[in-house]
N, CA, C and O atoms as CSV, one atom per row, in Angstrom:
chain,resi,resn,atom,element,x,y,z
A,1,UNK,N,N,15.138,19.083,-15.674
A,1,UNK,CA,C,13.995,19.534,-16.451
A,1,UNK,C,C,12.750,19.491,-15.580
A,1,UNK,O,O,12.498,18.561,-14.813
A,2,UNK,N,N,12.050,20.480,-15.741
A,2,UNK,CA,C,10.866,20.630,-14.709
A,2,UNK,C,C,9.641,19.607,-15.791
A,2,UNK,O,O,9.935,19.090,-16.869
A,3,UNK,N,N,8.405,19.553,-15.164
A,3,UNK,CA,C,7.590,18.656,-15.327
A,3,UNK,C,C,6.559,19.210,-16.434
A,3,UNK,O,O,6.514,20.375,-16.830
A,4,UNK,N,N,5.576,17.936,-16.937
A,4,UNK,CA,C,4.406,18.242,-17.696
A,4,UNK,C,C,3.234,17.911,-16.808
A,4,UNK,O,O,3.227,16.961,-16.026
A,5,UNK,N,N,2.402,18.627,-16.956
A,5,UNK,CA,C,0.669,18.085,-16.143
A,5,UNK,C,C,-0.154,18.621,-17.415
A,5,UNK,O,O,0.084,19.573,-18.157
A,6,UNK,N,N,-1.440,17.477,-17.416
A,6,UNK,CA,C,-2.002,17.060,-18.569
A,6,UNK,C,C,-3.481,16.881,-17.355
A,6,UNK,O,O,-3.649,16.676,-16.153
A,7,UNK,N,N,-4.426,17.147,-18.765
A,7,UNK,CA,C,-5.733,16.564,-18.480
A,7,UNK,C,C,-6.544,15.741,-19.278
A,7,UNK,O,O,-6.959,16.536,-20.121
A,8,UNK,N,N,-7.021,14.662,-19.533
A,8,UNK,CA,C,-7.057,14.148,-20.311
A,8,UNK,C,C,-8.934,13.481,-20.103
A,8,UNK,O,O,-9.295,12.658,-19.261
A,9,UNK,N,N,-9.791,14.140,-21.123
A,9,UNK,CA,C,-11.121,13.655,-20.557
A,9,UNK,C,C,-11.272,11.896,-20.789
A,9,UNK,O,O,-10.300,11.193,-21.065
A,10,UNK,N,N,-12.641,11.380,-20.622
A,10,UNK,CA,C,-12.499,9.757,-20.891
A,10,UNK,C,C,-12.618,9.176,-22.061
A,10,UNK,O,O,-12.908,8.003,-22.297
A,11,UNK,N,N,-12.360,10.125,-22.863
A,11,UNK,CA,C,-11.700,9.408,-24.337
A,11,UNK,C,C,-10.484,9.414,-24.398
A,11,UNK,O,O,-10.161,10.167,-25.317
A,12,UNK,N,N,-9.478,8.909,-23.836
A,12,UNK,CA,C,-8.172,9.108,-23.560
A,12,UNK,C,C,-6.745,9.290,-24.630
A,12,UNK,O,O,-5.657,8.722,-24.529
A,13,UNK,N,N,-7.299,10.495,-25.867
A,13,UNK,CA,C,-6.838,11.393,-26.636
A,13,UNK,C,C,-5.540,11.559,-26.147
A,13,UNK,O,O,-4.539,11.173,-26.750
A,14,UNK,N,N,-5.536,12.102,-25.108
A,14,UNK,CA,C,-4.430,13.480,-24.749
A,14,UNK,C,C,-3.943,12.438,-23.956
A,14,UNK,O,O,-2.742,12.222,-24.121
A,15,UNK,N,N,-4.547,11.691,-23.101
A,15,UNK,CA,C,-3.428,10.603,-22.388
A,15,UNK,C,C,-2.754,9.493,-22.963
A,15,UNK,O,O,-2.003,8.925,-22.171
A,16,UNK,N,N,-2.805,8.960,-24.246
A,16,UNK,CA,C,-2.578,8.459,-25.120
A,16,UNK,C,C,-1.302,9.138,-25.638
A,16,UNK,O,O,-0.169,8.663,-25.712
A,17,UNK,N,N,-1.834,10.607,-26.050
A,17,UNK,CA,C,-0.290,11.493,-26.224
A,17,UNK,C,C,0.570,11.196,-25.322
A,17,UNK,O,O,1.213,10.151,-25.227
A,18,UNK,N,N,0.591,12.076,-24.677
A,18,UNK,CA,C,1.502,11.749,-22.858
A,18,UNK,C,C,2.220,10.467,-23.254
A,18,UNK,O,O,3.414,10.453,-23.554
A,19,UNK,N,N,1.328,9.239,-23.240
A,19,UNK,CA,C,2.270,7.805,-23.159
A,19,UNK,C,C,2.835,7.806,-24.103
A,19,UNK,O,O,4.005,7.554,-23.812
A,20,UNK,N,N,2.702,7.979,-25.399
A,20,UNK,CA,C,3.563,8.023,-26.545
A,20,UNK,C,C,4.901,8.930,-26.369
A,20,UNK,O,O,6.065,8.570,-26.541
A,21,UNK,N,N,4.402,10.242,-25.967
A,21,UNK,CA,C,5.650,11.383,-25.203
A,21,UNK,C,C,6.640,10.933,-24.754
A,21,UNK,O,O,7.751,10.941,-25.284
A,22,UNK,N,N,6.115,10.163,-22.960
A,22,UNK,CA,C,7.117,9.213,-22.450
A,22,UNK,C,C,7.981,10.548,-21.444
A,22,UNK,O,O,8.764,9.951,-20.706
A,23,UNK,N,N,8.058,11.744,-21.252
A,23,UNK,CA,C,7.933,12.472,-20.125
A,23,UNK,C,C,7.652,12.036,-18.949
A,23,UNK,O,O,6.995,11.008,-18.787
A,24,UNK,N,N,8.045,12.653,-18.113
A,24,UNK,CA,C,7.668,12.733,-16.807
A,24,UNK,C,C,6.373,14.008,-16.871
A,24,UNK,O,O,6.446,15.160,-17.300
A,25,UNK,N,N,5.183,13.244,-16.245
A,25,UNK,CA,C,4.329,14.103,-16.342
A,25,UNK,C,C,2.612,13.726,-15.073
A,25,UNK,O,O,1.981,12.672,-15.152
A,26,UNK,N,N,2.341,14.588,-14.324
A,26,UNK,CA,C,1.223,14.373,-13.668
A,26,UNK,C,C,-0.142,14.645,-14.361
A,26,UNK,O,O,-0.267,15.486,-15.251
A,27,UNK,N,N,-1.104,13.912,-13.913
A,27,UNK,CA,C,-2.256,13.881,-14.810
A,27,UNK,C,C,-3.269,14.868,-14.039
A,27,UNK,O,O,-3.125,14.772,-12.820
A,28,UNK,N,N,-4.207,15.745,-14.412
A,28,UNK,CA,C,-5.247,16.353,-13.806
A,28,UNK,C,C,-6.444,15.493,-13.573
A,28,UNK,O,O,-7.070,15.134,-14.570
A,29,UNK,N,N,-7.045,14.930,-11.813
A,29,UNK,CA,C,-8.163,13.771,-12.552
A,29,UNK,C,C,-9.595,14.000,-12.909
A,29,UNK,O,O,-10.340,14.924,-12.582
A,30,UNK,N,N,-9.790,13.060,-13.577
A,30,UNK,CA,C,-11.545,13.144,-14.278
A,30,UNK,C,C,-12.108,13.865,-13.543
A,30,UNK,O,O,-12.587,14.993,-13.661
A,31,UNK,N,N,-11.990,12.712,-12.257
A,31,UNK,CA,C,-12.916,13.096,-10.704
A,31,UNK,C,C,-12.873,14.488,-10.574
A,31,UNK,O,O,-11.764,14.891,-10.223
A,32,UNK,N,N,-13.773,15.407,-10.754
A,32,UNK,CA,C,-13.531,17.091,-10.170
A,32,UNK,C,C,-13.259,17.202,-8.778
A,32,UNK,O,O,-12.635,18.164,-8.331
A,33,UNK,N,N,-13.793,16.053,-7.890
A,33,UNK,CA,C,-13.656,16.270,-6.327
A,33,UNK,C,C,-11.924,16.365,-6.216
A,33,UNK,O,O,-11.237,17.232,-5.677
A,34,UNK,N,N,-11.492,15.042,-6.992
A,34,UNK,CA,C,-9.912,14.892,-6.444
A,34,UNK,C,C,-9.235,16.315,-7.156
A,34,UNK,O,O,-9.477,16.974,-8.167
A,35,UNK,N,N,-8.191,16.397,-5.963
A,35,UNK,CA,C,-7.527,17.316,-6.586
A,35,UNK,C,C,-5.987,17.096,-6.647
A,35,UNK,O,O,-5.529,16.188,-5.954
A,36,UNK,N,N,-5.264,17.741,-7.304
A,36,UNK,CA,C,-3.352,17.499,-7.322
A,36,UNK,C,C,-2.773,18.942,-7.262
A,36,UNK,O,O,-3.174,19.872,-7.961
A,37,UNK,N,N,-1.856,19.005,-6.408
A,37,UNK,CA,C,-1.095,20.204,-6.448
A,37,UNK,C,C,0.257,20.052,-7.010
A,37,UNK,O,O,0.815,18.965,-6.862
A,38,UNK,N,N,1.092,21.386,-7.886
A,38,UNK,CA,C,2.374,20.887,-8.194
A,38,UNK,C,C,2.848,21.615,-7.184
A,38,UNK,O,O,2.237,22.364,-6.422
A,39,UNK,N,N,4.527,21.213,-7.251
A,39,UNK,CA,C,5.307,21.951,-6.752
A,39,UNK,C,C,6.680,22.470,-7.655
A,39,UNK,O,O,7.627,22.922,-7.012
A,40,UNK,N,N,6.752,22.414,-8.808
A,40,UNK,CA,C,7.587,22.679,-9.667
A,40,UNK,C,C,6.928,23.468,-10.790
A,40,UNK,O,O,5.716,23.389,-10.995
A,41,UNK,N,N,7.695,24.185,-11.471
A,41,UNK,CA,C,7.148,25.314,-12.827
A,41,UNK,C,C,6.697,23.551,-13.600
A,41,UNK,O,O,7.091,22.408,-13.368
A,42,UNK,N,N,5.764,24.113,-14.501
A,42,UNK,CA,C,5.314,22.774,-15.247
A,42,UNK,C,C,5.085,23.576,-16.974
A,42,UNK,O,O,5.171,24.781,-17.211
A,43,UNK,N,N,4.825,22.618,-17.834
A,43,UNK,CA,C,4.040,22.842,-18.946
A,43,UNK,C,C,2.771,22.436,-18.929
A,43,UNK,O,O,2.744,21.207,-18.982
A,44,UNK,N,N,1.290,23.092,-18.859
A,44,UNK,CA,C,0.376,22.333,-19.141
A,44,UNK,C,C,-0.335,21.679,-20.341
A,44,UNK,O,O,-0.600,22.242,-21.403
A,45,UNK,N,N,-0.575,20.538,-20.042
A,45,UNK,CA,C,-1.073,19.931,-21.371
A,45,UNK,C,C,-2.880,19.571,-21.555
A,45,UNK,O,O,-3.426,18.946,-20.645
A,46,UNK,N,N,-3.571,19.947,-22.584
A,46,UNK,CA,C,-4.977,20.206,-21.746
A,46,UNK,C,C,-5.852,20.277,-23.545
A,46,UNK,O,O,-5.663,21.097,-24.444
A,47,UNK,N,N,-6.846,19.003,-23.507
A,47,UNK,CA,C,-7.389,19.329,-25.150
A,47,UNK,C,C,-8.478,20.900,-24.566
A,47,UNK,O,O,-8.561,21.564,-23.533
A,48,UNK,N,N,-9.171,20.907,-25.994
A,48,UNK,CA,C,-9.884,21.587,-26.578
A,48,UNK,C,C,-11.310,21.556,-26.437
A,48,UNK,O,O,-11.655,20.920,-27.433
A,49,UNK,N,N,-12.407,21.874,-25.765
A,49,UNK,CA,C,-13.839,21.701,-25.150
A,49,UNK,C,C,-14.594,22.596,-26.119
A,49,UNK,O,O,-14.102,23.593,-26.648
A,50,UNK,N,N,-16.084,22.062,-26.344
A,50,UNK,CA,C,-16.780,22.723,-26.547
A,50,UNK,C,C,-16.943,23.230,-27.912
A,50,UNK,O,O,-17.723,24.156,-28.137
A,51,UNK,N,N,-16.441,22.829,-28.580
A,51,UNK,CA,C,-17.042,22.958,-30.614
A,51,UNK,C,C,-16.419,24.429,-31.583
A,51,UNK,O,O,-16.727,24.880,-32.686
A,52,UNK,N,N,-15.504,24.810,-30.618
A,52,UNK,CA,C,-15.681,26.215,-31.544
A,52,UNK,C,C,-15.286,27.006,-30.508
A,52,UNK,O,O,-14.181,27.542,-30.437
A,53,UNK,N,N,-16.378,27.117,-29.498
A,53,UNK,CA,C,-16.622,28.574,-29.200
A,53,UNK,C,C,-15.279,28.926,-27.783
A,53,UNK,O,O,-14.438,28.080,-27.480
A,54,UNK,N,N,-15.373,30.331,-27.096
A,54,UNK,CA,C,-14.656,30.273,-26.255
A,54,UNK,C,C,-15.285,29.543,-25.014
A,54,UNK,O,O,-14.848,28.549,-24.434
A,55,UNK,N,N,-16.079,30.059,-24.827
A,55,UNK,CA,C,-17.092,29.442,-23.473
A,55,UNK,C,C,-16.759,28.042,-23.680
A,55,UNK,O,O,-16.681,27.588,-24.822
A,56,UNK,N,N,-16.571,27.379,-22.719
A,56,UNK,CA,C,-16.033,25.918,-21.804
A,56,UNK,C,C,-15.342,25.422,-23.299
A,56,UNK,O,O,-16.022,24.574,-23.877
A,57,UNK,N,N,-14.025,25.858,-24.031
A,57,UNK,CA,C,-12.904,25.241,-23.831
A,57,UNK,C,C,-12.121,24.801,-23.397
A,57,UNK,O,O,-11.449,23.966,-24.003
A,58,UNK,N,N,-11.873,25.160,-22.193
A,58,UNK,CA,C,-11.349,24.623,-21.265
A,58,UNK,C,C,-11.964,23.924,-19.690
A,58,UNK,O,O,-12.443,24.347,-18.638
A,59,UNK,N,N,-11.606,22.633,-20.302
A,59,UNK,CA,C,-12.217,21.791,-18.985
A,59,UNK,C,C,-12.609,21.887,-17.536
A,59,UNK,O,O,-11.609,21.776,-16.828
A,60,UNK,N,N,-13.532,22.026,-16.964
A,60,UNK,CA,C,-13.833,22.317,-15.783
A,60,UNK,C,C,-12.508,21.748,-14.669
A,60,UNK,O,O,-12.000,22.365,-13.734
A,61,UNK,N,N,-12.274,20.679,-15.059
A,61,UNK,CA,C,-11.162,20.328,-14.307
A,61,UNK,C,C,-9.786,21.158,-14.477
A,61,UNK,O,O,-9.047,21.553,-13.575
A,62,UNK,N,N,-9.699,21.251,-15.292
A,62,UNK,CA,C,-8.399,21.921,-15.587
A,62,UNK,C,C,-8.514,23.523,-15.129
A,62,UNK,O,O,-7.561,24.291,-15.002
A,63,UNK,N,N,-9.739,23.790,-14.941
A,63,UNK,CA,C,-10.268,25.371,-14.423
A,63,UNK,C,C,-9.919,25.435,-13.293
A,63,UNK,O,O,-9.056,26.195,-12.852
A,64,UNK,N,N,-10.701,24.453,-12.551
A,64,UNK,CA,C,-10.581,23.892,-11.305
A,64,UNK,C,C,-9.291,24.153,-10.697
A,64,UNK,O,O,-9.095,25.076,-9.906
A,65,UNK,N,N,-8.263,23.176,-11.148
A,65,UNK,CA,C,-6.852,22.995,-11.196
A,65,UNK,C,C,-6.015,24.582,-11.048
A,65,UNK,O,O,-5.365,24.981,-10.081
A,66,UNK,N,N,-6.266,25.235,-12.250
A,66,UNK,CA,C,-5.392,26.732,-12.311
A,66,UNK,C,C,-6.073,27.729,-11.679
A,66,UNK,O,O,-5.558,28.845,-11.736
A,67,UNK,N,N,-7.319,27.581,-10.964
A,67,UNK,CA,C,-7.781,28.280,-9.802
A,67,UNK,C,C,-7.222,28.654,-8.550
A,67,UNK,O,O,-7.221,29.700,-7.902
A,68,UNK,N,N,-6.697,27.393,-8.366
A,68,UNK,CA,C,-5.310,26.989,-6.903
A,68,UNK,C,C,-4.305,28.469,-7.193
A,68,UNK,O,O,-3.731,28.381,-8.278
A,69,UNK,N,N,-3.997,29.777,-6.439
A,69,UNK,CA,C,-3.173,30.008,-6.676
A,69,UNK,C,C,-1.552,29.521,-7.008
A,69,UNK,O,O,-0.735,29.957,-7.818
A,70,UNK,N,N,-1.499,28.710,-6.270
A,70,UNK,CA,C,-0.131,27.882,-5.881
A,70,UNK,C,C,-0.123,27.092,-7.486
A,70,UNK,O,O,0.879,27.261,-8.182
A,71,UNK,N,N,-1.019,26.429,-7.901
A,71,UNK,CA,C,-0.928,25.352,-9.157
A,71,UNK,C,C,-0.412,26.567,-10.035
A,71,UNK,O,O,0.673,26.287,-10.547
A,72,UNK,N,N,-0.896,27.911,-10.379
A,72,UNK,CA,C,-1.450,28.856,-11.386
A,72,UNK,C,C,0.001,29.348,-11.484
A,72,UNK,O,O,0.683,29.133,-12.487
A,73,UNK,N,N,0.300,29.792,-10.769
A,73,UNK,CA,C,1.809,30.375,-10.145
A,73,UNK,C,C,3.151,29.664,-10.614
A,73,UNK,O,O,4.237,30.244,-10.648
A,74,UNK,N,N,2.935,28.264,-10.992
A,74,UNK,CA,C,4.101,27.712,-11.185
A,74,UNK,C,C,3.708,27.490,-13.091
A,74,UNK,O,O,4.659,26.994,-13.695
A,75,UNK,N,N,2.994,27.672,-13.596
A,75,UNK,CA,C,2.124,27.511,-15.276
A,75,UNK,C,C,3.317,28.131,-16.053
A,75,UNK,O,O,3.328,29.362,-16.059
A,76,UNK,N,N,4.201,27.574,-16.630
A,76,UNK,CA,C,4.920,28.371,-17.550
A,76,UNK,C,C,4.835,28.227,-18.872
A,76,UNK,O,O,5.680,28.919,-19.439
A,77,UNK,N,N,3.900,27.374,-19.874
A,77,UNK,CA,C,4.054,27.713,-20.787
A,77,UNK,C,C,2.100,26.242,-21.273
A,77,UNK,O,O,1.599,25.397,-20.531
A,78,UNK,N,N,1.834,26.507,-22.200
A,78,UNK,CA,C,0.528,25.840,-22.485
A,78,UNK,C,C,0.368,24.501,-23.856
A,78,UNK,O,O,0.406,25.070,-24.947
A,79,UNK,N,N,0.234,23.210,-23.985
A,79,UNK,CA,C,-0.050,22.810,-25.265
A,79,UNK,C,C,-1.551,22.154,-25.050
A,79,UNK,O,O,-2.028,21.529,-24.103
A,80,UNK,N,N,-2.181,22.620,-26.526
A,80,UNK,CA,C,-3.074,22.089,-26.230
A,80,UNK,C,C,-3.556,21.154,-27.864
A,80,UNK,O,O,-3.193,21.474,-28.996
A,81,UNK,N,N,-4.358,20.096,-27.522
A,81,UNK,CA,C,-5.315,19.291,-28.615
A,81,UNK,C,C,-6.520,20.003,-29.065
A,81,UNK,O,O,-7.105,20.674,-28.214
A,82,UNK,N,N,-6.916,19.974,-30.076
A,82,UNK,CA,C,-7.705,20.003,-30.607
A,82,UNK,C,C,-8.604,18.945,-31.944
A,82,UNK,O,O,-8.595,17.716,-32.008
A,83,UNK,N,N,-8.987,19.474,-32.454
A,83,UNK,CA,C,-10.102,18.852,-33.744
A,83,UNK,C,C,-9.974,19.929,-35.078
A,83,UNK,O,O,-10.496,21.026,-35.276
A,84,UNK,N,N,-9.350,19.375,-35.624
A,84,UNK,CA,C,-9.462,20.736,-36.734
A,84,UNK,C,C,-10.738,21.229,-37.406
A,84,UNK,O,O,-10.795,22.171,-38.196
A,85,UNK,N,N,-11.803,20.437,-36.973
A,85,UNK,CA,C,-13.063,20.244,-37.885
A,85,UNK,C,C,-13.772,21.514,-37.042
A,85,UNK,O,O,-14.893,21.966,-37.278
A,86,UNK,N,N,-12.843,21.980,-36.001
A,86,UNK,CA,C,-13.430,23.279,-35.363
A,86,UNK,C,C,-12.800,24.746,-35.981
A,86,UNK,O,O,-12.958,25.863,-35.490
A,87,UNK,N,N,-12.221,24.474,-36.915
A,87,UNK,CA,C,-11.537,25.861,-37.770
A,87,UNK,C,C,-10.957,26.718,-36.884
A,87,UNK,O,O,-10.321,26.118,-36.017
A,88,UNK,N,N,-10.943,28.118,-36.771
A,88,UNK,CA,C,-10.305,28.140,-35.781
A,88,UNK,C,C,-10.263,28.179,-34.319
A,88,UNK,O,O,-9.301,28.592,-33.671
A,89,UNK,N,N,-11.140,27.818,-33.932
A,89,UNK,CA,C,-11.316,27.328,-32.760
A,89,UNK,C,C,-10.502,26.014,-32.093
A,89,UNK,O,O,-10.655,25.491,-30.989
A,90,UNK,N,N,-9.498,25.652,-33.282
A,90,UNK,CA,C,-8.823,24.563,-33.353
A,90,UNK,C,C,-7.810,24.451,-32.089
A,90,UNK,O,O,-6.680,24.750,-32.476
A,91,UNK,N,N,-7.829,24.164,-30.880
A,91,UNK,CA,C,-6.717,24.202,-29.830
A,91,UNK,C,C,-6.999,25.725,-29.153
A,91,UNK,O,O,-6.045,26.445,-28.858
A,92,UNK,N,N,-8.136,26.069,-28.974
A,92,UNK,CA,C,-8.738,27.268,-28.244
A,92,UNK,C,C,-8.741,27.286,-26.642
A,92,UNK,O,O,-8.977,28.248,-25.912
A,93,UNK,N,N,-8.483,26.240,-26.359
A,93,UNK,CA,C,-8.290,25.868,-24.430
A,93,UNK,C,C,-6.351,26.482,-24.154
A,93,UNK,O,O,-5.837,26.904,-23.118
A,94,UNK,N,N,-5.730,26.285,-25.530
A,94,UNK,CA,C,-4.240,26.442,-25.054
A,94,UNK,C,C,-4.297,28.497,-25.728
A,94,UNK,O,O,-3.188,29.013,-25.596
A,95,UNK,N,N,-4.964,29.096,-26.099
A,95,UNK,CA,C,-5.106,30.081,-26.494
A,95,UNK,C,C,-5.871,31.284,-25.224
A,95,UNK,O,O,-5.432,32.402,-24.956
A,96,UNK,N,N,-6.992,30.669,-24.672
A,96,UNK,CA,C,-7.286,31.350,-23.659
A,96,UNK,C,C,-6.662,30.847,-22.485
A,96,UNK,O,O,-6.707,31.674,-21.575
A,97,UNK,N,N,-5.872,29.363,-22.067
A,97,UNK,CA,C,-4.832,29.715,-20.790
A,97,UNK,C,C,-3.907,30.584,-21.093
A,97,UNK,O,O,-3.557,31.124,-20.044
A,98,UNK,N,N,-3.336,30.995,-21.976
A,98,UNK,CA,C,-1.841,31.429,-22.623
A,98,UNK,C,C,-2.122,32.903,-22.215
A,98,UNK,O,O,-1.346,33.596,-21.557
A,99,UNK,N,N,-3.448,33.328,-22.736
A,99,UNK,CA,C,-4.109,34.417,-22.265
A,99,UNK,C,C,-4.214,34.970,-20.833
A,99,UNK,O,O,-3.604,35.961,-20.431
A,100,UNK,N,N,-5.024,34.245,-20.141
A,100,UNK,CA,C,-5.430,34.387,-18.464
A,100,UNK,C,C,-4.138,34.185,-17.698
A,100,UNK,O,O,-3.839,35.021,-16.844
A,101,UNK,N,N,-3.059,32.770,-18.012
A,101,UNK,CA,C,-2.297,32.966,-17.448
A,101,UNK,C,C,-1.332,33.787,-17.715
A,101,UNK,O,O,-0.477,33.826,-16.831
A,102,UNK,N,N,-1.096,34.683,-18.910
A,102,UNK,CA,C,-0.029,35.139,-18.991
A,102,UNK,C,C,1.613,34.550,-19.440
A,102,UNK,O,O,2.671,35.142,-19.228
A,103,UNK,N,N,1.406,33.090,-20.175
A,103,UNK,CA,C,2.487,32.424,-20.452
A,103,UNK,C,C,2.273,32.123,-22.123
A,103,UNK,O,O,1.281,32.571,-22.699
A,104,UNK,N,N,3.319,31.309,-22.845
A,104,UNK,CA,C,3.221,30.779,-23.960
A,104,UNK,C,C,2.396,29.866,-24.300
A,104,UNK,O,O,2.081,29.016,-23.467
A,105,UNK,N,N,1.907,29.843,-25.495
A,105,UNK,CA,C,0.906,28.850,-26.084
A,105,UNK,C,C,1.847,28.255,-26.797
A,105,UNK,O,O,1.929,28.701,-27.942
A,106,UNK,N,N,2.595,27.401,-26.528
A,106,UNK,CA,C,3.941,26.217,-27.455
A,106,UNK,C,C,3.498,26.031,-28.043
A,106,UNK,O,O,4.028,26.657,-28.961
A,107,UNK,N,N,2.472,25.388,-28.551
A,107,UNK,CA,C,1.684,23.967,-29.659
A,107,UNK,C,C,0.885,23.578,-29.236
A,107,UNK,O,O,0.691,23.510,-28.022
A,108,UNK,N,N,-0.130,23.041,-30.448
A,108,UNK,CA,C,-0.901,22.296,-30.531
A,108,UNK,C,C,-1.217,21.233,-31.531
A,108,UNK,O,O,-0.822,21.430,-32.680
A,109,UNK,N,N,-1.723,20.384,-31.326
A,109,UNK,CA,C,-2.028,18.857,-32.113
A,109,UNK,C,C,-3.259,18.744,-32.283
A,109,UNK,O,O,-3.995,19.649,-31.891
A,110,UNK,N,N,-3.906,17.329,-33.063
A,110,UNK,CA,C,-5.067,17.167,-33.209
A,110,UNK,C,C,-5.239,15.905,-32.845
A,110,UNK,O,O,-4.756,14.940,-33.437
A,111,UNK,N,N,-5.915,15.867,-31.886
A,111,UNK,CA,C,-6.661,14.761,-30.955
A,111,UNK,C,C,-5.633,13.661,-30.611
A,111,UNK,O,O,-5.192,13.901,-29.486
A,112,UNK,N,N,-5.161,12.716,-31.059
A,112,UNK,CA,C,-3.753,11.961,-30.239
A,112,UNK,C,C,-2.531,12.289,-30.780
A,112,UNK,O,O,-1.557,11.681,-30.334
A,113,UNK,N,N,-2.296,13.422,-31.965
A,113,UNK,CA,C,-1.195,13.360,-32.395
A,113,UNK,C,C,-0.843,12.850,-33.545
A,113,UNK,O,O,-1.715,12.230,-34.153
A,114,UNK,N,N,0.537,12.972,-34.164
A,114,UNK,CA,C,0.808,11.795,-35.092
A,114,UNK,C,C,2.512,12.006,-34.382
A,114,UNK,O,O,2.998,12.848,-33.626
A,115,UNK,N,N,3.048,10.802,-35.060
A,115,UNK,CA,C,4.691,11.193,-34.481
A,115,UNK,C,C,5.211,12.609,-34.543
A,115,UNK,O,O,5.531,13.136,-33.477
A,116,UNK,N,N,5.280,12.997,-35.192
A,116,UNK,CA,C,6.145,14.485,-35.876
A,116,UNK,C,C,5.288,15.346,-34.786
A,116,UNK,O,O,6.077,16.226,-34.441
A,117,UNK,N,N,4.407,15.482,-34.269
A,117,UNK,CA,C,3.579,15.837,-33.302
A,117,UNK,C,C,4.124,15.511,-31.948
A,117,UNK,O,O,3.969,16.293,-31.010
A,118,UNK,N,N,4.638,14.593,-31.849
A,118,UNK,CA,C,5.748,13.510,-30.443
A,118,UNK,C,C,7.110,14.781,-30.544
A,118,UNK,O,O,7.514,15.705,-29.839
A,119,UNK,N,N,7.404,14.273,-31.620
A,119,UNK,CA,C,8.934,14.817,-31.631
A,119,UNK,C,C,8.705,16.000,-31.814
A,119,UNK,O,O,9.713,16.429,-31.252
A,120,UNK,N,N,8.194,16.874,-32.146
A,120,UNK,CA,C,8.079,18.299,-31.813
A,120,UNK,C,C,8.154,18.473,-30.712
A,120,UNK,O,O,9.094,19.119,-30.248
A,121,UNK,N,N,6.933,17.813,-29.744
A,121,UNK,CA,C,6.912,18.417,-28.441
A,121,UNK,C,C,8.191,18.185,-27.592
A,121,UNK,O,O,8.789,18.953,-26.839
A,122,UNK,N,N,8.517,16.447,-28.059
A,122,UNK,CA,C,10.119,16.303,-27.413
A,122,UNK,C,C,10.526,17.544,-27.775
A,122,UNK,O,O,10.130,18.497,-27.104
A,123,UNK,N,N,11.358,17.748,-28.861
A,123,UNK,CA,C,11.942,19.045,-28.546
A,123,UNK,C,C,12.082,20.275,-28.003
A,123,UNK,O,O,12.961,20.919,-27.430
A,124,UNK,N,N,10.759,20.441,-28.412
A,124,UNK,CA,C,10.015,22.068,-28.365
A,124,UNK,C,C,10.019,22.628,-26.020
A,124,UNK,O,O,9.875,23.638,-25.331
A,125,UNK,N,N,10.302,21.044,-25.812
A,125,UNK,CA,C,9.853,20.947,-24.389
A,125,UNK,C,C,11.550,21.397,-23.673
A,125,UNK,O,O,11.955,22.330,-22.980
A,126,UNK,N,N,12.072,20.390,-24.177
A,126,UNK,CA,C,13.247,20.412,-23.938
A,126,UNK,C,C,14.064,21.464,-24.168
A,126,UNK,O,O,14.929,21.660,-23.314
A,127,UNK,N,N,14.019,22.193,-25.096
A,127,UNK,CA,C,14.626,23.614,-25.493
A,127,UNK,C,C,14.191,25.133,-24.832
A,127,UNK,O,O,14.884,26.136,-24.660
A,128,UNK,N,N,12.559,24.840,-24.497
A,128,UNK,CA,C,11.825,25.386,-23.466
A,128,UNK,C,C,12.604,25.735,-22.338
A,128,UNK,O,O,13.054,26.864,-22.140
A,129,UNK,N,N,12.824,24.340,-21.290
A,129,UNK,CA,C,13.396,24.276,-20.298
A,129,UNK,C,C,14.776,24.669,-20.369
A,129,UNK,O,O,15.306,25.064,-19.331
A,130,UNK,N,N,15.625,24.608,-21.733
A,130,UNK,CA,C,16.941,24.962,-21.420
A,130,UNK,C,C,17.097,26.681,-21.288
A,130,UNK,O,O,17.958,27.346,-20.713
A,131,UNK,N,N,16.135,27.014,-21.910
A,131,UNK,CA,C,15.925,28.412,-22.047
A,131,UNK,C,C,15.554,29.601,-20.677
A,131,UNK,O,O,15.878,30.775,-20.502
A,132,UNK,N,N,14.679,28.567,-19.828
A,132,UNK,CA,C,14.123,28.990,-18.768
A,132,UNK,C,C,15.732,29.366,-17.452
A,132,UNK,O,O,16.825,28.813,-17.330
A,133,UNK,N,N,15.060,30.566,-16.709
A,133,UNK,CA,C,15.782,30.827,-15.822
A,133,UNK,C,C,16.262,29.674,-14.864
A,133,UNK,O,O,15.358,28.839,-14.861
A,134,UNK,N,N,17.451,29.203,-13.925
A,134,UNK,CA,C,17.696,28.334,-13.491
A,134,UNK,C,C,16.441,28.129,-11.848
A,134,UNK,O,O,15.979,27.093,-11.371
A,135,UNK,N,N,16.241,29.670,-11.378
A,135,UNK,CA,C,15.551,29.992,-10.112
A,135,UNK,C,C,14.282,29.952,-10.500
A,135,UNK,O,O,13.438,30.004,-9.606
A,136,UNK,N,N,13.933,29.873,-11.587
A,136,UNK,CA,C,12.017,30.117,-11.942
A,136,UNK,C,C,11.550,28.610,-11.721
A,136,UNK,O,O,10.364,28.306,-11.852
């Protein structure tokens, strides 16, 4: 099974998910200077910015990150967090990667999850990958 990479700002929402998940998964960091490259197709995991609107839903870091041709290239499918109190703007960071990159928007949650939120993604991840070409 190929990997998850996550970004998780310093309210640690989405990394909180992740540990509950229990995946194998690399983190995108705070730091904008540091950077991480993958080398395997991944799922990205990435909350929801900015109140609503499209403009900076998606985290500068995580921009940062799928800028890398090489990172962008291996992106096969998107989940993202949100706040429902943003209507639909609710999980709008996994709606415009799904977009730009050209892959699936799997799911989304609201801010750490609840179990049934866990076990979805267990699955939803896992069935993903069985589905995927063996060479991609």
């Amino acid at each position: 099974m190929s990997q998850l990479v996550y970004f998780s700002s310093s309210s640690e929402n989405t990394h909180r998910f992740m540990q509950r998940l229990g995946l194998p998964a690399i983190r995108i960091p705070l730091n904008e200077r540091e950077r991480i490259r993958v080398d395997e197709p991944y799922i990205l995991v990435v909350p929801s910015y900015g109140g609503g609107g499209t403009a900076g839903a998606v985290p500068r870091q995580v921009i940062r990150f799928l800028n890398d041709e090489h990172n962008r290239a291996l992106i096969r499918g998107v989940i993202a967090s949100g706040n429902r109190n943003f209507g639909e703007a609710y999980g709008r960071a996994g709606e415009v990667i799904s977009q730009k990159c050209g892959v699936p928007w799997l799911y989304r949650f609201e801010l750490m999850g609840t179990q049934s939120d866990i076990d979805n993604v267990r699955k939803g991840v896992s069935e993903f990958w069985q589905r995927q070409p063996q060479n991609v």
